[in-house]
C-alpha positions as CSV (number, residue, x, y, z in Angstrom):
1,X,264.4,92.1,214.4
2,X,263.5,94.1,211.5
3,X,266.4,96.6,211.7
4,X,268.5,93.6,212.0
5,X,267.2,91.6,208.7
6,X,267.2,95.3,206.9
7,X,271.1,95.6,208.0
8,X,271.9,92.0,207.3
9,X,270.0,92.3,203.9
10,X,272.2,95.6,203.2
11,X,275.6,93.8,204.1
12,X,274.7,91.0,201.6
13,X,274.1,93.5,199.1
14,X,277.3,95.5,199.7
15,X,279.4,92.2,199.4
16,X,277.9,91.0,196.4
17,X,278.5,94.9,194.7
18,X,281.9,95.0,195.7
19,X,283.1,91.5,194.6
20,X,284.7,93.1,191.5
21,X,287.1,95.2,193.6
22,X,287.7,91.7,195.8
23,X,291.1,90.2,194.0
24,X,293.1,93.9,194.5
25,X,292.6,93.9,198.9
26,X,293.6,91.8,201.3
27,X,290.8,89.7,203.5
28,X,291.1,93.1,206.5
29,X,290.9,95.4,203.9
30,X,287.9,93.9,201.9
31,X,285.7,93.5,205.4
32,X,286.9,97.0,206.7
33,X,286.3,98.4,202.8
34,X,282.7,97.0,203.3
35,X,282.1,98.5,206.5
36,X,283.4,101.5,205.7
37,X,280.5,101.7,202.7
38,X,278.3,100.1,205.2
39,X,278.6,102.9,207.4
40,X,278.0,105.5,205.1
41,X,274.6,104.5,203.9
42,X,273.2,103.7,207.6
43,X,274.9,107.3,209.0
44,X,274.9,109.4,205.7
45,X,278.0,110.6,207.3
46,X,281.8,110.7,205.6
47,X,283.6,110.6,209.0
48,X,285.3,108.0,210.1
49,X,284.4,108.1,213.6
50,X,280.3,108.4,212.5
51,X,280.9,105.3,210.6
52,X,282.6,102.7,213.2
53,X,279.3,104.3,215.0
54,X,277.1,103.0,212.3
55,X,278.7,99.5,212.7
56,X,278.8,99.3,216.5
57,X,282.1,100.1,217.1
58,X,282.2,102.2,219.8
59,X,284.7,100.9,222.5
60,X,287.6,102.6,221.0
61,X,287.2,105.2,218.6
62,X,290.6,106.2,217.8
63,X,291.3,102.7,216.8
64,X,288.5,102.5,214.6
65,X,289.3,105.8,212.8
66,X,292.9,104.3,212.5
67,X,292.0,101.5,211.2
68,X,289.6,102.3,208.5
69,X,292.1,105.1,207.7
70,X,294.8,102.6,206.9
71,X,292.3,100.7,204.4
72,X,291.9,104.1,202.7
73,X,295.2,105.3,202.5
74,X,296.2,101.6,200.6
75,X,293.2,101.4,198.4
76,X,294.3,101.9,194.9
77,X,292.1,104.2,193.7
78,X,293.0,104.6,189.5
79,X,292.1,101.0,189.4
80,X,289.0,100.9,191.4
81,X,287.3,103.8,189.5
82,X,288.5,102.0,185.9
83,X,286.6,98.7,186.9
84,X,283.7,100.6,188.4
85,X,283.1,102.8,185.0
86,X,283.7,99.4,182.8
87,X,281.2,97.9,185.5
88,X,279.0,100.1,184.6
89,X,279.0,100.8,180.9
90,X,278.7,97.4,179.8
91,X,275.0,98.0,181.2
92,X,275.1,99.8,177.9
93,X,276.0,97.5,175.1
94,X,273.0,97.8,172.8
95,X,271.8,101.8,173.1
96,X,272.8,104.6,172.4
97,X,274.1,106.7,175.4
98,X,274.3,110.4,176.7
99,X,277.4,111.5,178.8
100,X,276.5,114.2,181.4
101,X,279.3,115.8,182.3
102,X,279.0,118.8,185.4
103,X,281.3,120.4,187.4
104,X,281.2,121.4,191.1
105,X,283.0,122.0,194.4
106,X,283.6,120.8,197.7
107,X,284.2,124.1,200.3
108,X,285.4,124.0,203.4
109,X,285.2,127.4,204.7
110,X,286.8,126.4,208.2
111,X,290.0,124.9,206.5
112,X,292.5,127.2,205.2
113,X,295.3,125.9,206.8
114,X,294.7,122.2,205.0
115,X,297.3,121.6,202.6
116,X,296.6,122.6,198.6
117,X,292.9,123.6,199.4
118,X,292.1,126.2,197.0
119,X,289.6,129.0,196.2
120,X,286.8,127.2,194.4
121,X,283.1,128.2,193.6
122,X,280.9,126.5,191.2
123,X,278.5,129.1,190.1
124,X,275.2,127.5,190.5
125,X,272.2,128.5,192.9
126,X,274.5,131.8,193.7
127,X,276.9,129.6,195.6
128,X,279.9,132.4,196.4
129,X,283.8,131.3,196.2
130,X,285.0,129.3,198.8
131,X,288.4,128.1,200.2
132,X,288.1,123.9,199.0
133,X,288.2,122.0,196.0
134,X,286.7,122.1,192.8
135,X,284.5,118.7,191.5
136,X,283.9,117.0,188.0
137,X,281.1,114.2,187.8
138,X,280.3,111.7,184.9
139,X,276.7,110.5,184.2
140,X,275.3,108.0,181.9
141,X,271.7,107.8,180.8
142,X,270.5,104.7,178.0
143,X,268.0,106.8,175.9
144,X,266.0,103.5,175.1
145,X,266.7,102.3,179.0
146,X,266.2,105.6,180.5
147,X,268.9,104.0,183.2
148,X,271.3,106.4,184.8
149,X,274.4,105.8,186.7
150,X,277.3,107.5,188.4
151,X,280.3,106.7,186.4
152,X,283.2,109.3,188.1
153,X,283.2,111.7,190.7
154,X,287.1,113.6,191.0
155,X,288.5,116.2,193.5
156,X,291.4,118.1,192.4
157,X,293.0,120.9,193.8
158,X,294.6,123.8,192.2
159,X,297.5,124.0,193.9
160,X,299.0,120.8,193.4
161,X,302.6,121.1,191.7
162,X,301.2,119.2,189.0
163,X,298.3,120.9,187.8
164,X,297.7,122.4,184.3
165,X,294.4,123.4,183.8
166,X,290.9,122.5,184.8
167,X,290.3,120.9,181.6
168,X,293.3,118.7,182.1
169,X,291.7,117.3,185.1
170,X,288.2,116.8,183.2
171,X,290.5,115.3,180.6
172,X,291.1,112.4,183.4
173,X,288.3,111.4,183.8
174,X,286.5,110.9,180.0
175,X,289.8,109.2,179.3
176,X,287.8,106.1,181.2
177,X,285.3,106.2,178.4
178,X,287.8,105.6,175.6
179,X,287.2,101.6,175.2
180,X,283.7,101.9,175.5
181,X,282.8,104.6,173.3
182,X,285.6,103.4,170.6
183,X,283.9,99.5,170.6
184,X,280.5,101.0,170.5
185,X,277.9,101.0,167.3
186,X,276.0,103.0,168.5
187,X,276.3,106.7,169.5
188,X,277.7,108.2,172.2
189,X,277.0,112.0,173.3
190,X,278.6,114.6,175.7
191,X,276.3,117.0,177.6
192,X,277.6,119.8,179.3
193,X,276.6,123.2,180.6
194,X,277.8,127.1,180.2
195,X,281.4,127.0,181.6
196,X,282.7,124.9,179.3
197,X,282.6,126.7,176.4
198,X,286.1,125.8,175.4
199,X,287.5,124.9,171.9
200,X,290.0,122.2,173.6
201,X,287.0,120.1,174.5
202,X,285.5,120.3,171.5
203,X,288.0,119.0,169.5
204,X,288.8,116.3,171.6
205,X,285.2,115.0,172.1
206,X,285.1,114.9,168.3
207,X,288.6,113.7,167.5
208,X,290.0,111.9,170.7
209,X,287.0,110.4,171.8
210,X,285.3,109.9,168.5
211,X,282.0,111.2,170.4
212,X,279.7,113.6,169.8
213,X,278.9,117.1,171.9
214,X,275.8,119.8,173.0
215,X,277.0,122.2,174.8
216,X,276.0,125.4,176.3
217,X,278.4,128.1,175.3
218,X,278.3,131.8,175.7
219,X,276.2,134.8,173.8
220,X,277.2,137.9,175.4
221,X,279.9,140.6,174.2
222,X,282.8,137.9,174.7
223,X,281.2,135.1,172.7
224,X,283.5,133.4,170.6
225,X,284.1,133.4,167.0
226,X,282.9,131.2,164.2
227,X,282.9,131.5,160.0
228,X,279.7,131.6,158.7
229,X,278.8,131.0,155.3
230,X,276.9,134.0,153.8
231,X,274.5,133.9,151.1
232,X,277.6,134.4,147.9
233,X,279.3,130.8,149.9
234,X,281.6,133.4,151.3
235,X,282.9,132.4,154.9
236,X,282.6,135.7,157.3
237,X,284.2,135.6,160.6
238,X,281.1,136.4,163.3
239,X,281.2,135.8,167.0
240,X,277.9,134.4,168.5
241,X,276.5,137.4,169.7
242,X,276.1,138.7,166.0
243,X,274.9,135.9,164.8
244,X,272.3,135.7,166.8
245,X,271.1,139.3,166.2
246,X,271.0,138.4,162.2
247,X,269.0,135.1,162.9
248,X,266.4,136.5,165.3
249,X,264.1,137.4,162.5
250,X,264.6,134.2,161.4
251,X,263.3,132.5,164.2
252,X,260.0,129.8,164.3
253,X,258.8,127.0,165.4
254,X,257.4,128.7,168.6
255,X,256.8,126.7,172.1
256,X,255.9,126.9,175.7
257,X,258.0,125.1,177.8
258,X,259.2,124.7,181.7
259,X,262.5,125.9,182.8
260,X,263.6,124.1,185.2
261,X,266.5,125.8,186.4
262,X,264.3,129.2,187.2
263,X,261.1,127.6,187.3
264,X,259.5,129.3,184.9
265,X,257.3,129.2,181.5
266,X,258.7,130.5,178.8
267,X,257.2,131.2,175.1
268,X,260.7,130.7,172.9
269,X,261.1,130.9,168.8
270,X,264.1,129.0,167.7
271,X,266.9,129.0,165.3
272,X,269.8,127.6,163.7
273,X,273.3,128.4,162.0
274,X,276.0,125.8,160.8
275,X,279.4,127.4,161.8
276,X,283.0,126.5,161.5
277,X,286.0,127.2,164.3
278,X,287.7,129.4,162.2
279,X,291.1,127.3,162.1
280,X,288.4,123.9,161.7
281,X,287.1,124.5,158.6
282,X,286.5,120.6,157.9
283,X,284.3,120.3,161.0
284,X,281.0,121.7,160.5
285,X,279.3,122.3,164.0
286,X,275.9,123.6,164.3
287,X,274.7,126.9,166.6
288,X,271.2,126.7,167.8
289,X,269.5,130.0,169.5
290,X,266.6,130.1,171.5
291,X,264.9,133.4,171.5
292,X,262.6,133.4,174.9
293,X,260.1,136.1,175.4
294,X,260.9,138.9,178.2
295,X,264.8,138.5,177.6
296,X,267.1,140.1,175.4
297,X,269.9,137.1,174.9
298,X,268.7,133.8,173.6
299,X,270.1,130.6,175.0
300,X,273.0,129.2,173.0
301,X,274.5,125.5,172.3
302,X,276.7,124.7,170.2
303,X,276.3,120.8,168.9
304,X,277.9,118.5,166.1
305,X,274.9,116.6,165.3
306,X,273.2,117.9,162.3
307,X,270.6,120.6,162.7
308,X,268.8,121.2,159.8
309,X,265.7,121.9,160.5
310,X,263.2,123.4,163.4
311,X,262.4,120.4,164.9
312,X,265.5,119.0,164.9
313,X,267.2,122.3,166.8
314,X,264.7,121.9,169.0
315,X,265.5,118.4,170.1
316,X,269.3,119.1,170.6
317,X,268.5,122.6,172.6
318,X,266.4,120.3,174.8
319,X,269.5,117.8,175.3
320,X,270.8,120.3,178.0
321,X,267.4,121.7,179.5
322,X,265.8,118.5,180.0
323,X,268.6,115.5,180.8
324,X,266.4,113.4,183.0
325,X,263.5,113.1,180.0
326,X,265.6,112.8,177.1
327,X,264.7,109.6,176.0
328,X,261.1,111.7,175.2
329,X,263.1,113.1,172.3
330,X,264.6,110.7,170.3
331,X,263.3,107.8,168.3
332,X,264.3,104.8,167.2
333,X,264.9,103.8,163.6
334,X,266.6,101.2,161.7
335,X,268.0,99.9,164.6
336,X,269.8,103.1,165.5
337,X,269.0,107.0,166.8
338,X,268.0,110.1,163.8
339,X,270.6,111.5,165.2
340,X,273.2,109.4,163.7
341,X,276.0,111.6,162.1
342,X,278.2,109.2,160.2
């Protein structure tokens, strides 16, 4: 009796979080869409035939798979994710709000004969390449609300006729954020991780999307390039690796802190430069370095928001280390976030 009443409380639930999807299926598809979600949270399973388990349909399996294939193949997907994201982000309407943006991949080792599946890896937890296809996820977190919630998850593959880049697949899916972030007073921030160290984004988070950006970018012997004014207001073209070597000795504000990502203490100075892209000279962007003991590179990001003191480098450097506590970091004033850069 209990499974039951847990099963029949899950169905309600399911129906009620997938009325908004209701007016764009017919009545089969909106009971065989349910089930299909249904089956995934009782089996944790993606197959078809796993599912129809899950639900009790086991006298013909083939049918079932047919059947719930059929439902797939005709949902229309573009609109669906577009009303789930608005769904979504109006849970936002009066806070500010932090984008996390990640890639990742989807291998399938045993499957080189599918059609368009790709080489893919996505570089984390020394996951190697892989024959499948390559992932981009959107998160938002309220930093007053602390709530988070998926907002896009897309597969693409590299080998469709139509494909241009990887950032022109990202590009896809922040386009879903453009009414949101445009009708918003408050601000709006894009996190993302080494990888995308990549002027196009840049730009278009600042200019396109009217958002804001910390991102890790690279420090090594292929770092990009930046002008940097120098003490006589001269602009010197530097790439990142030298200018963290001149700001080193600049470094303060010292503090313990837990990496997460190699589980680890680290004591860490910090430091800060405002650059320019070299053919952006009306944008200044900010490069913040942290200098951890036992290493010979600092961690770099590269942020709009201005960093003009320790404290403040220290709270956009921790944007990227620390997602799931950020709202820790920020204060409210004046009815709106010390971030604010307008």
């Amino acid at each position: 009796m209990e499974n039951i009443a847990l099963t029949n409380k899950l169905s309600q639930e399911i129906f009620n979080g997938t009325q908004i999807y209701a007016n764009l299926l017919s009545r089969p598809q909106k009971f065989n869409f349910r089930e299909i979600i249904r089956g995934i949270l009782i089996s944790g399973s993606t197959y078809l035939n796993g599912i129809g388990k899950a639900n009790g349909s086991n006298i013909n399996e083939r049918k079932t798979v047919e059947r719930l294939s059929n439902t797939l193949s005709k949902i229309p997907t573009e609109i669906f994710e577009s009303l789930h994201v608005q769904t979504k982000l109006n849970q936002y309407k009066n806070e500010a709000v932090l984008i996390l943006s990640d890639g990742g991949d989807i291998q399938k080792p045993h499957a080189k004969k599918m059609k368009k599946v790709c080489g893919t890896v996505d570089g984390s937890h020394g996951h190697k390449a892989g024959k499948g296809y390559p992932l981009h996820a959107l998160m938002a977190l309220g930093v007053e609300s602390g709530n988070l919630n998926p907002l896009v998850l897309r597969t693409y593959s590299t080998r469709e006729e139509n494909f241009k880049s990887e950032w022109t697949e990202h590009q896809k899916s922040f386009e879903l954020l453009h009414p949101f972030i445009r009708n918003s007073a408050y601000d709006w921030i894009i996190i993302e991780d080494r990888g995308c160290d990549d002027e196009k984004r840049f730009l278009y988070f600042l200019n396109e999307l009217e958002a804001s950006f910390v991102t890790r970018i690279h420090a090594g012997n292929k770092s990009r390039n930046y002008m940097v004014e120098q003490e006589n207001r001269e602009l010197e073209i530097m790439n990142v690796k030298e200018i963290g070597r001149k700001l080193k000795a600049e470094s303060g504000n010292e503090k313990r802190w837990w990496n997460q990502k190699i589980e680890k203490e680290l004591i860490s100075k910090i430091a800060f430069q405002r650059v320019y892209l070299p053919e952006h000279l009306d944008i200044p962007l900010y490069a913040i370095f942290c200098y951890s003991e036992g290493y010979d590179e600092p961690l770099v990001v590269l942020t709009d928001l201005e960093t003009n003191n320790f404290e403040r480098a220290w709270k956009h450097f921790f944007i990227t280390k620390n997602a799931g506590k950020l709202k820790f970091f920020f204060v409210q004033s004046n009815n709106n976030l010390d971030w604010k850069t307008s």
